[in-house]
C-alpha positions in Angstrom: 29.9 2.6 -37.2 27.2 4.8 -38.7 24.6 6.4 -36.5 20.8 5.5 -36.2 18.4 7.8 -35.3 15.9 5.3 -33.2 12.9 7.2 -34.3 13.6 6.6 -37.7 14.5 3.0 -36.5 11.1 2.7 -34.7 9.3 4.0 -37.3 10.6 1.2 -39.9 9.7 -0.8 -37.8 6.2 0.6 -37.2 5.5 0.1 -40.3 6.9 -3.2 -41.2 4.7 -4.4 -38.2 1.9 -3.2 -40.0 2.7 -5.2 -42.8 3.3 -8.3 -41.1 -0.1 -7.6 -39.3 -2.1 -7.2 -42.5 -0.6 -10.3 -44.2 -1.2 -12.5 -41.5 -5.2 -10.5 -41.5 -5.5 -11.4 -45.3 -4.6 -15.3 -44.5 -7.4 -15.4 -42.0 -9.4 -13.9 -44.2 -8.9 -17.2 -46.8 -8.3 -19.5 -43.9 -4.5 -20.4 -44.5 -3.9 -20.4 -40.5 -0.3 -21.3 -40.7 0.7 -18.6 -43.0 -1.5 -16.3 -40.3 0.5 -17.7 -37.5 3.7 -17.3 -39.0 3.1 -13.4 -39.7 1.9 -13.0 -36.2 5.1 -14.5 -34.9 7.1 -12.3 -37.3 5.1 -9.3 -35.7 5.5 -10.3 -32.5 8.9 -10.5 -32.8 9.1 -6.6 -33.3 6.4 -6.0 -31.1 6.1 -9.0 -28.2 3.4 -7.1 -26.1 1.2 -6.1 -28.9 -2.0 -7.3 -27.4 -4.2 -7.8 -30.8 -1.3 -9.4 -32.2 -1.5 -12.1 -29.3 -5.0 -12.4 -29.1 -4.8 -13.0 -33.0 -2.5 -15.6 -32.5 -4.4 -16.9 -30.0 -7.4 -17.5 -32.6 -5.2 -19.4 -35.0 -3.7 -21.9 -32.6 -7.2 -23.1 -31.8 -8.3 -23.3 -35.3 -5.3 -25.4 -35.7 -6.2 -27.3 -32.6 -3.3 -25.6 -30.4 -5.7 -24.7 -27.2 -2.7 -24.4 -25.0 -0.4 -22.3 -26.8 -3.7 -20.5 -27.5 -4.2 -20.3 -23.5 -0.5 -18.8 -23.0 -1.0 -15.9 -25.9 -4.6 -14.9 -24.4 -2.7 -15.1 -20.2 -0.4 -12.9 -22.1 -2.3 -10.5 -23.5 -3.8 -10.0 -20.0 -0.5 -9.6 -18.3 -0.6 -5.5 -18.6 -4.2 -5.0 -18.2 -6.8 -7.9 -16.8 -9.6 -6.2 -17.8 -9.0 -6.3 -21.3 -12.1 -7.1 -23.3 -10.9 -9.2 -26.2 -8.2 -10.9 -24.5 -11.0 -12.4 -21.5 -12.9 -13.6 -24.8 -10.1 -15.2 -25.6 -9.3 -16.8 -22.3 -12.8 -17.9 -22.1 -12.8 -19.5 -25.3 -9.4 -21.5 -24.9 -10.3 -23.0 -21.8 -13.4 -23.9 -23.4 -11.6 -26.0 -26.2 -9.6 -27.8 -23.5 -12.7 -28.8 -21.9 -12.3 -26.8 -19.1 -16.0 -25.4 -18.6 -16.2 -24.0 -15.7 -13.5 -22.1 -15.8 -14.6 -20.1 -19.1 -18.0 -20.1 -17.3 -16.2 -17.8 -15.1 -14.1 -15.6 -17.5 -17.6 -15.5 -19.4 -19.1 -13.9 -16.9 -16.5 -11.7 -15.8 -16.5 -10.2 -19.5 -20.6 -9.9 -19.6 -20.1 -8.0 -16.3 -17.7 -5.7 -17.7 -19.5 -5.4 -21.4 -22.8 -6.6 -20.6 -23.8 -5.3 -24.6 -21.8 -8.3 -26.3 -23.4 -11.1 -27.4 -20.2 -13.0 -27.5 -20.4 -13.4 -23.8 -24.0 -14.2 -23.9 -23.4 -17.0 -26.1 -20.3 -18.3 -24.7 -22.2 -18.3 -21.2 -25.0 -20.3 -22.4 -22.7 -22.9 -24.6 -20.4 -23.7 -21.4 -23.5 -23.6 -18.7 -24.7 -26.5 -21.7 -21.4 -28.1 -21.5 -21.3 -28.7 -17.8 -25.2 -30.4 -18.1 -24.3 -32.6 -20.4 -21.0 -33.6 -18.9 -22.6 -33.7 -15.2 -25.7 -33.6 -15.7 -28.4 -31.5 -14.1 -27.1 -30.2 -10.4 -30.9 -31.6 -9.0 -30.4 -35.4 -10.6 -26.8 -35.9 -9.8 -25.8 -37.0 -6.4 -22.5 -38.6 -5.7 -21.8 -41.7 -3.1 -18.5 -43.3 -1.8 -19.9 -47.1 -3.3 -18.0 -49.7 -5.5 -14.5 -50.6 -5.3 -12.0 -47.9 -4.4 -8.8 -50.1 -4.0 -7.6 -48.4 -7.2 -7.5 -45.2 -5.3 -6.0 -46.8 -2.2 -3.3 -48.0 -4.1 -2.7 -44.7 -5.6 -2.4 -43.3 -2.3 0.2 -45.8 -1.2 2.7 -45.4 -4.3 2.5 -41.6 -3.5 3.5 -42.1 -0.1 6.4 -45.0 -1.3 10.4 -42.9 -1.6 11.9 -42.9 -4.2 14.8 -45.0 -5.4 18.0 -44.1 -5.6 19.2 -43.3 -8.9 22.8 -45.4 -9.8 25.0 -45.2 -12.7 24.1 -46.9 -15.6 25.6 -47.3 -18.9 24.5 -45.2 -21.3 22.5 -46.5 -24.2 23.0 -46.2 -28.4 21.1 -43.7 -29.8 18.8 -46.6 -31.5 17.7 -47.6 -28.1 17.2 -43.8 -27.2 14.9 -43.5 -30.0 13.2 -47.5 -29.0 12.6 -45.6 -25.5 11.3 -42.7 -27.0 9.2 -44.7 -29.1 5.8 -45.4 -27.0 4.0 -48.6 -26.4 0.9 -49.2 -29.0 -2.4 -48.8 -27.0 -4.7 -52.0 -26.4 -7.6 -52.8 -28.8 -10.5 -50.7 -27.9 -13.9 -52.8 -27.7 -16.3 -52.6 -30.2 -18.8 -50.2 -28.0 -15.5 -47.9 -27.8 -15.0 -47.8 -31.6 -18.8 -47.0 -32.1 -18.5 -44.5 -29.8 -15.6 -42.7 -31.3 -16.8 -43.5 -34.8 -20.0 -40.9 -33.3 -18.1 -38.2 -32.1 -15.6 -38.3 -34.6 -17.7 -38.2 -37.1 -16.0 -37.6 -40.7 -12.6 -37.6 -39.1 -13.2 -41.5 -38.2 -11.6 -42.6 -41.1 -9.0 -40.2 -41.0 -8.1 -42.2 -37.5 -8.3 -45.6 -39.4 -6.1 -44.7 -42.0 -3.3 -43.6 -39.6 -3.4 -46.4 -37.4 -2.7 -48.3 -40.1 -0.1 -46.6 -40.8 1.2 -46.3 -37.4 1.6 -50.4 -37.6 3.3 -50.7 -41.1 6.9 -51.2 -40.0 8.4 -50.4 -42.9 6.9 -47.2 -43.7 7.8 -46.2 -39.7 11.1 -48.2 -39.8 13.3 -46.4 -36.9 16.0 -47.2 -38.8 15.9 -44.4 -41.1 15.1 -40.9 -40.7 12.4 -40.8 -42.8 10.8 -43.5 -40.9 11.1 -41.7 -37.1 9.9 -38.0 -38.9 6.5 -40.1 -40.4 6.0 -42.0 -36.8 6.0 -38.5 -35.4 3.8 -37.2 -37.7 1.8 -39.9 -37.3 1.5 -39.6 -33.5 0.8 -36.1 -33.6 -2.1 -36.8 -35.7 -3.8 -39.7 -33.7 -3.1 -37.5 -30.6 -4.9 -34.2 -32.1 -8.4 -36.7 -32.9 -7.7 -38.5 -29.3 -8.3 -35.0 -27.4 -11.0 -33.9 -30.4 -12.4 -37.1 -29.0 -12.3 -36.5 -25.7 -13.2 -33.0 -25.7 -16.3 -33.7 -27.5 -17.0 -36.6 -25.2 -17.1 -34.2 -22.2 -18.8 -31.3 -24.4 -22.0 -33.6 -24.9 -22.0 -37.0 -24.1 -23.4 -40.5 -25.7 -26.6 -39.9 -23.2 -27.2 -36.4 -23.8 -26.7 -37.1 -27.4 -28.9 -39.6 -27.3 -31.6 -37.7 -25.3 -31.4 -35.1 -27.8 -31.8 -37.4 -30.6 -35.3 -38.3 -28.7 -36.0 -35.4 -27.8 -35.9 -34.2 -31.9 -37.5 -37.1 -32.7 -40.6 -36.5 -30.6 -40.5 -33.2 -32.0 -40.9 -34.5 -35.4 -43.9 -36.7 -34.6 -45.2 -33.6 -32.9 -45.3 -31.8 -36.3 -45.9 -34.4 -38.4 -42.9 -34.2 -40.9 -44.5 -30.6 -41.2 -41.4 -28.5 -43.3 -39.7 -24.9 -41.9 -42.4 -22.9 -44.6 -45.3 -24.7 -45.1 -46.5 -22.4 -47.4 -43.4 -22.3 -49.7 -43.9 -26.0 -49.5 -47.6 -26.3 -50.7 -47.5 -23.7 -53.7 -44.3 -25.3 -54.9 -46.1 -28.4 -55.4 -49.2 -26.7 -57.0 -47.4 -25.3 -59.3 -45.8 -28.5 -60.5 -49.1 -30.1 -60.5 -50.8 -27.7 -62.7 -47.5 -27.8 -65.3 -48.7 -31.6 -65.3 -51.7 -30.9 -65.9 -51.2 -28.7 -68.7 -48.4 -30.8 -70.2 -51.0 -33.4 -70.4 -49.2 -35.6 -67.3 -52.3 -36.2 -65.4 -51.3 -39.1 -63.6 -47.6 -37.4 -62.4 -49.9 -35.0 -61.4 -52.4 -37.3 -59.7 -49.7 -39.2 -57.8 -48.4 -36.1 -56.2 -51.1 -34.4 -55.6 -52.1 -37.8 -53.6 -48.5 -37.4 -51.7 -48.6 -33.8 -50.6 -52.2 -34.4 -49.4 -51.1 -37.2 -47.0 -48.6 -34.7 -45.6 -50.9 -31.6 -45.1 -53.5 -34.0 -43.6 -50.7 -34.9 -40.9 -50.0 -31.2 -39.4 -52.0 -30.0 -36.7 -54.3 -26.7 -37.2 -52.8 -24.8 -34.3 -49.2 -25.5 -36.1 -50.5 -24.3 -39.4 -53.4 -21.7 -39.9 -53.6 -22.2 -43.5 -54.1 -25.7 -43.5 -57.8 -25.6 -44.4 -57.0 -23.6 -47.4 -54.3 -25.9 -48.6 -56.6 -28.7 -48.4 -59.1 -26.9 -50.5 -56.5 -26.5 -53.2 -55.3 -29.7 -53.2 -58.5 -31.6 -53.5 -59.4 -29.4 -56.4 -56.3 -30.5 -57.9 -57.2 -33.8 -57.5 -60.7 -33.4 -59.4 -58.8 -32.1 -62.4 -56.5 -35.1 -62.6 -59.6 -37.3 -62.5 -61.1 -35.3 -64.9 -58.6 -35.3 -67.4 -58.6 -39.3 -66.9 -61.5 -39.4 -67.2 -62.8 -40.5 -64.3 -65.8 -38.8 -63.8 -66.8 -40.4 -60.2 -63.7 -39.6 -58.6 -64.0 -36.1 -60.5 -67.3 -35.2 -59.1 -66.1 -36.4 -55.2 -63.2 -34.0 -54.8 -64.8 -31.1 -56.4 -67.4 -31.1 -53.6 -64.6 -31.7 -51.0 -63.4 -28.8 -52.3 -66.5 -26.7 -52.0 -67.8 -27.9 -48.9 -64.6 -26.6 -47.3 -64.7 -23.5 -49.2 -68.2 -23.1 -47.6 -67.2 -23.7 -43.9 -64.3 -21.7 -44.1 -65.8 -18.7 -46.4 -63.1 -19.0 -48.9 -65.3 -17.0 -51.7 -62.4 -17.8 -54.5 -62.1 -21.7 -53.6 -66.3 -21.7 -53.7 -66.2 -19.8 -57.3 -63.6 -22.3 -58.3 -65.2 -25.4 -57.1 -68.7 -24.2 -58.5 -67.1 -23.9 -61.6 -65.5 -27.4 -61.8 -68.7 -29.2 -61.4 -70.2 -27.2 -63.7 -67.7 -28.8 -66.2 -67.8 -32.1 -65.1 -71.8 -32.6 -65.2 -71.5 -30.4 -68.5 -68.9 -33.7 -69.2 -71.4 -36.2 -68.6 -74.7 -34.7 -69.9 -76.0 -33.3 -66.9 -76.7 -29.9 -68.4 -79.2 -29.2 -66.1 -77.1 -29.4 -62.9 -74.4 -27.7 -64.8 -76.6 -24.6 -65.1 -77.7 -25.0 -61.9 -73.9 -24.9 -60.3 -72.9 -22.1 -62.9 -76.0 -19.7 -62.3 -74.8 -19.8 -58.5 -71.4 -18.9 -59.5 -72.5 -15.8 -61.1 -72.7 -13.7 -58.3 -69.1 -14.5 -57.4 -67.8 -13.6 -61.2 -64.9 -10.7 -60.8 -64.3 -10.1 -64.5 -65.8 -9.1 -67.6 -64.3 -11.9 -69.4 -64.8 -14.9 -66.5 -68.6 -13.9 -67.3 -68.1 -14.1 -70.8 -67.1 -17.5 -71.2 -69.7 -18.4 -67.8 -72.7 -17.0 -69.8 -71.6 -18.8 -73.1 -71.7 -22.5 -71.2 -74.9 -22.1 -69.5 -76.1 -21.3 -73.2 -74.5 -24.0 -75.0 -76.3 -26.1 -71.9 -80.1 -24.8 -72.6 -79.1 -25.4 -76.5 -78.7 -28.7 -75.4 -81.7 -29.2 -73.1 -83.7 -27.4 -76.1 -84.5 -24.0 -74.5 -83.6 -22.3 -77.7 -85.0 -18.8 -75.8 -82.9 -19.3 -73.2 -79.6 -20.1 -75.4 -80.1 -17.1 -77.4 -80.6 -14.9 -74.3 -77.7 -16.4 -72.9 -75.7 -15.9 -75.9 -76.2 -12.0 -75.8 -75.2 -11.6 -72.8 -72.0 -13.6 -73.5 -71.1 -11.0 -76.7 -72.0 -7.9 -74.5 -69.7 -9.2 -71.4 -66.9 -10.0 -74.7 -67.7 -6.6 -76.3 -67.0 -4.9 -72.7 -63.7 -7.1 -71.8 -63.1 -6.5 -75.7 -61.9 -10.2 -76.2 -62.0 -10.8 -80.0 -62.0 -14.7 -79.5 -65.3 -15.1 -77.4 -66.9 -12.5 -79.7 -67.0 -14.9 -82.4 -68.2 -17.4 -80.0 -70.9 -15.8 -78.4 -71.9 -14.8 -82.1 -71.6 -18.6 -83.5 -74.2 -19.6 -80.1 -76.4 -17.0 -81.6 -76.7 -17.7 -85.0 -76.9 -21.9 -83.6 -80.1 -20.6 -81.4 -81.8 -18.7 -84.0 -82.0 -21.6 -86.5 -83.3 -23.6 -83.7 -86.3 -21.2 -83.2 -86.8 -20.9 -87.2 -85.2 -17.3 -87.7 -83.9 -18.1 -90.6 -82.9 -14.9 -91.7 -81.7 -13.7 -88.6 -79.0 -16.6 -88.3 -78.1 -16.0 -92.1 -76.6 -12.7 -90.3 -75.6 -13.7 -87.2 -73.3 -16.3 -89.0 -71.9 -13.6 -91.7 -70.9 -11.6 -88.8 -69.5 -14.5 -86.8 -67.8 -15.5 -90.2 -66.0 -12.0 -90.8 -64.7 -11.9 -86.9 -63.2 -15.1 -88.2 -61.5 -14.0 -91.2 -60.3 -10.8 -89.5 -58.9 -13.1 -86.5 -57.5 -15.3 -89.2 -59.0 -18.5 -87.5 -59.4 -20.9 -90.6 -61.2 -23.7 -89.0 -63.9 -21.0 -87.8 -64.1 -19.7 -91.1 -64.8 -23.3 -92.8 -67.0 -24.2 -90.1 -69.0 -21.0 -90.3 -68.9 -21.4 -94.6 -70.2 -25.0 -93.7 -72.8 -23.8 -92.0 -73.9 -21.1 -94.0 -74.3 -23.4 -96.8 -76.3 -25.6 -95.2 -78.8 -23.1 -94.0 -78.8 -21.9 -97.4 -80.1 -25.4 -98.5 -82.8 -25.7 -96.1 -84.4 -21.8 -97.0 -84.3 -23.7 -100.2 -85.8 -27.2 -99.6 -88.4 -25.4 -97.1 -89.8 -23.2 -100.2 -89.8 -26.3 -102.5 -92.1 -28.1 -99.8 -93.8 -25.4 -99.1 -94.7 -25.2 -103.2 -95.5 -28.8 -103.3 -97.9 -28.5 -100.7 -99.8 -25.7 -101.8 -100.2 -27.3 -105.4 -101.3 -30.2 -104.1 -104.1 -28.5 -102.0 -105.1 -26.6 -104.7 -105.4 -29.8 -106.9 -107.5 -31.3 -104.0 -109.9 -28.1 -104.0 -110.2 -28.8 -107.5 -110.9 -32.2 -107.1 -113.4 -31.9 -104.3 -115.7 -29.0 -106.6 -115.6 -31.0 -109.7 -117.2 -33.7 -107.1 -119.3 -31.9 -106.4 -120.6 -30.5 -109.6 -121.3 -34.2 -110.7 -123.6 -35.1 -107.2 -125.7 -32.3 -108.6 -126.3 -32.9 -111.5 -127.2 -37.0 -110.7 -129.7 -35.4 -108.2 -131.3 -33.1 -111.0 -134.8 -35.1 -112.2 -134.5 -36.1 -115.8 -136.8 -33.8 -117.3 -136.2 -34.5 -121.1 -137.3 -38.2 -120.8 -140.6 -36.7 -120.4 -140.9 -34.5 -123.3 -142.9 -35.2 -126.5 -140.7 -36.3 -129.9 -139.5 -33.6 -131.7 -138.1 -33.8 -135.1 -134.3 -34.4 -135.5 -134.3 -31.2 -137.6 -136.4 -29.0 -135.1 -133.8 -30.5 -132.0 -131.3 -29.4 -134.1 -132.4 -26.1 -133.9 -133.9 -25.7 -130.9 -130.3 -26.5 -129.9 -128.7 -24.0 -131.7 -130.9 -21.6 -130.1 -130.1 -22.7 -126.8 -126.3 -22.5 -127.3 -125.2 -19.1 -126.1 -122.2 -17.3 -127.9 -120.0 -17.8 -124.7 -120.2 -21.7 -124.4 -119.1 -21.7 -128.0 -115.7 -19.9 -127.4 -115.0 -21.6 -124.1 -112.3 -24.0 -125.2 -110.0 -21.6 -126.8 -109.6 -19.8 -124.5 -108.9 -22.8 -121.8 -106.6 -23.7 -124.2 -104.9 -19.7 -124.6 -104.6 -20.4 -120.9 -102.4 -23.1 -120.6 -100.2 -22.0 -123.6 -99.1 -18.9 -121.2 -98.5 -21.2 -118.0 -95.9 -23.1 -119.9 -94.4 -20.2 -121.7 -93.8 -18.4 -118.0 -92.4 -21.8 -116.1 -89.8 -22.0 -119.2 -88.8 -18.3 -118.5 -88.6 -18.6 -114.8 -87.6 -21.8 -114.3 -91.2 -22.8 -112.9 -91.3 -22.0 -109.1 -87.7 -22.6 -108.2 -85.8 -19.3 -107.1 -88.7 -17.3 -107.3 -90.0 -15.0 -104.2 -92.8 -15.8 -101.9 -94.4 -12.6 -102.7 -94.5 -13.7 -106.3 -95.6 -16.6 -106.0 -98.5 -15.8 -103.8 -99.5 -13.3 -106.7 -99.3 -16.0 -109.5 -101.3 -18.7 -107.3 -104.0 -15.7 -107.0 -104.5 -15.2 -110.9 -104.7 -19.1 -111.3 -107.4 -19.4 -108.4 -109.4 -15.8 -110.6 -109.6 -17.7 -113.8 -110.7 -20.5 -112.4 -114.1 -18.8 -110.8 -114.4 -17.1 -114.3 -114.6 -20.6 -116.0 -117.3 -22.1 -112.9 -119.3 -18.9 -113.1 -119.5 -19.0 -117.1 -120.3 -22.7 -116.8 -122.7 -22.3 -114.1 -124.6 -19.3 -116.6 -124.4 -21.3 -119.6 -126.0 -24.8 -118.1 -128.8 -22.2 -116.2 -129.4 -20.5 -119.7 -130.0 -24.1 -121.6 -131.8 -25.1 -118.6 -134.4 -22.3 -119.4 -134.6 -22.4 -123.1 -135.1 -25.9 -122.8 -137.9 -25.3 -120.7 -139.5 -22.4 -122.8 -139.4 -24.3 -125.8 -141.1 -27.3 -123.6 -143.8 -25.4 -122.8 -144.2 -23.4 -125.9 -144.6 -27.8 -127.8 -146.9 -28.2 -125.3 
């Protein structure tokens, strides 16, 4: 025989120990138990007084339901040293599994003496001193009295003090009535209060239990006839037995009437809070977030309808419970208004939005007020109440943070006074609106704020002014490549263009017809002076047709002669200029006025030669008169 050196010997087995012990650490590790317990027992077997290995073991027979042979492995590992930290956990914890709670109250507190820094014995005291309320009950409500019938005890009493018989010979039985004896008697029908009561602390495994009494009572399946038969009645057994003492363990762990009290007891603690969730503020912004999606998908009524549900919860929870509540509420209503307002329902619009604010205002929430301010300003702007909607968005301006937010708030209160008529107003307004768009340096409400300018300056008659208000606005548009703004803006322009044009047509006719009237009224009166003149040549003596003739010819000055050709010079040029200019269309005020100054020249030249001529022959006539006389 060859020699072994035992310290190489010991050291094999050393290390195969370690290997054994760091399968079965890798199998607990994916919860394969058996495999776990079968490489502890291999490492046992090298080393039987390892004490991790038996507390190890320990921990796998009770997760495979083994709280005895779990018991013996932790006694074991406390057989060298009693004090041994892990293996009085383990102690404390079988006995626990078996139901045994005061007991593994005691180990618990024997290891929390000895390691008062572990929370494991913390726990496990608090879990057992649990255990024994709800199996007992309170030590101050329980009191326990000798009533009721206690013949069943008597009789207990007296079969213990009976001998017993003598044992004879007897013939011995067939192995198939062995295995009949061995075979136990199927337990009576449990009531229907029983199976509810199992069906609770079973839980999920309740139908597990069904299924194998029913197999338990097929006959043929279990036949003891054949092998096969006995080994699936034992497996059977051994399965109904393991949910019998689950059963039973959790039965005296918490009872029907302590699980029923703490069913109450959670249920009053949900009225307390009102259904009110572990973060309500995780809770609310969720669903504010999924409203305002809505919104903007064009969903109002989704929106509407939960909005309307999360409401009904916030208005549930208590103030004390939540600090934000007031704040949520705020949000939510404003929510609300939206939804109406993209309905349409302006009513129902109006009503939250001053929920909203009047809450903001109690609870000086200066965003929620700014926000709330600025919804009514839309929804009166919605319904033609531009006067309010100035009114709400002037007292917003003081809470405005950005450039931009007073941008587009200076551009609505003048579109508003555009709409009232205060053309001032508008284009004051719209200034401000393209500074605060210049500063923020937003392209988009540039052309906006421009557009409101050039709108309010052909309200107040500057023409000229919007003519170059609306250029610009019409090259932001082209640079921004907005095409609808640049038709609009084209439109526009065109338009105006018209009306300088139609307004200097009117303005044309309307100074030729006052200047026909002035010439009207003279001529007028020209001819009520001469009817008032007295007729002075009735009274003069007969003359000779021949020495009339040349009185007259006398009389006649040289300019009264040449009068009409040059009348008619006159209104040869007039025609030749409206040919060559078109008359007065396209032609500049400045112009004009000249031209209509000329005309209005010659014609005093023509009265004043008139006038001279008629006082001339007036005095000739009246020479000659007196010279007949």
């Amino acid at each position: 025989m060859e020699y072994v050196d035992p310290a190489l010997e010991r050291e094999e087995q050393l290390k195969l120990l370690q290997s054994y012990i760091g399968e079965a650490e890798d199998h607990m590790r994916k919860r394969d138990y058996q495999r776990a317990l079968e490489s502890y027992n291999l490492a046992l077997e090298i080393e039987p007084s390892d004490k991790n290995c038996l507390v190890a073991r320990s921990k796998c027979h009770l997760q495979l339901g083994d709280s005895k042979a779990a018991l013996e492995d932790a006694n074991s590992s406390l057989s060298e040293d009693d004090k041994y930290i892990k293996g009085l956990l383990q102690k404390a914890e079988a006995l626990y599994q078996m139901g045994n709670f005061e007991s593994a109250l005691m180990y618990y507190h024997r290891g929390n003496k000895l390691r008062p820094e572990l929370q494991d014995f913390r726990l496990g005291i608090q879990k057992a001193q649990e255990a024994i309320e709800n199996s007992v009950g309170s030590p101050s409500v329980v009191t326990l009295e000798a009533i009721g019938d206690l013949s069943h005890f008597h009789k207990q009493d007296e079969s213990k003090t009976k001998k017993a018989p003598r044992m004879g010979y007897s013939k011995p039985a067939t192995k198939q009535q062995d295995d009949k004896k061995k075979r136990r008697q199927p337990k009576a029908e449990k009531s229907d209060k029983e199976k509810e009561t199992t069906k609770q602390l079973l839980g999920e495994l309740y139908a597990d239990k069904i299924f194998l009494d029913k197999l338990l009572k097929d006959e043929d399946l279990t036949s003891m006839d054949t092998d096969s038969g006995n080994r699936i009645y034992d497996l059977v057994n051994q399965g109904i037995d393991y949910l019998d003492t689950r059963t039973e363990f959790w039965r005296q762990q918490k009872p029907m009437y302590a699980r029923k009290r703490e069913k109450d007891m959670a249920k009053g603690q949900r009225d307390k809070n009102k259904s009110k969730p572990s973060d309500p503020a995780k809770y609310v912004l969720k669903n504010l977030e999924e409203i305002d999606a809505a919104l903007a998908d064009g969903r109002p009524k989704e929106a509407l309808k939960q909005a309307q549900k999360v409401l009904k919860t916030v208005e549930k929870w208590r103030d004390e419970d939540v600090p934000d509540k007031q704040e949520f509420l705020s949000n939510l209503h404003s929510s609300l208004g939206n939804a109406h307002l993209d309905m349409g329902k302006m009513g129902e619009a109006l009503e939250h939005h001053r929920i909203d604010l009047q809450i903001s205002k109690e609870n000086d929430f200066e965003d929620g007020k700014s926000r709330a301010l600025d919804n009514l300003g839309r929804v009166y702007a919605r319904v033609g109440k531009f006067d309010q909607a100035i009114e709400h968005w002037k007292e917003k301006l003081p809470l405005v943070k950005s450039t931009l937010e007073a941008t587009w708030l200076y551009h609505e209160i003048g579109r508003c006074h555009l709409e009232l008529g205060n053309h001032s107003e508008a284009h004051d307004f719209g200034e401000k609106s393209l500074q605060a768009a210049q500063d923020a340096g937003d392209d988009v409400w540039q052309l906006n704020a421009s557009v409101l300018i050039a709108q309010s300056e052909v309200k107040l008659g500057d023409l000229q002014d919007a003519i170059e208000s609306f250029e610009r606005a019409h090259e932001m548009a082209t640079v921004q490549g907005d095409e609808p703004a640049q038709r609009a803006i084209s439109k526009a322009l065109e338009e105006l263009n018209q009306k300088i044009v139609q307004g200097i047509r009117d303005g044309d006719n309307r100074r030729a017809d006052d200047e026909e009237e002035g010439r009207g009224k003279e001529e007028q009166k020209e001819q009520s002076k001469e009817e008032k003149e007295p007729e002075k040549v009735e009274k003069e003596p007969e003359v000779p047709q021949e020495t009339q003739a040349e009185q007259q010819e006398e009389q006649q000055p040289p300019e009264q002669q040449q009068e009409p050709a040059v009348v008619e010079e006159t209104d040869q040029a007039k025609e030749v200029e409206d040919e060559v200019t078109g008359g007065d269309k396209d032609v500049p005020e400045e112009s004009k006025k000249e031209r209509r100054g000329s005309g209005s020249s010659s014609d005093s030249s023509k009265s004043s030669k008139s006038s001279k001529s008629s006082k001339s022959s007036k005095s000739s006539k009246s020479s000659k008169s007196s010279k007949s006389d």
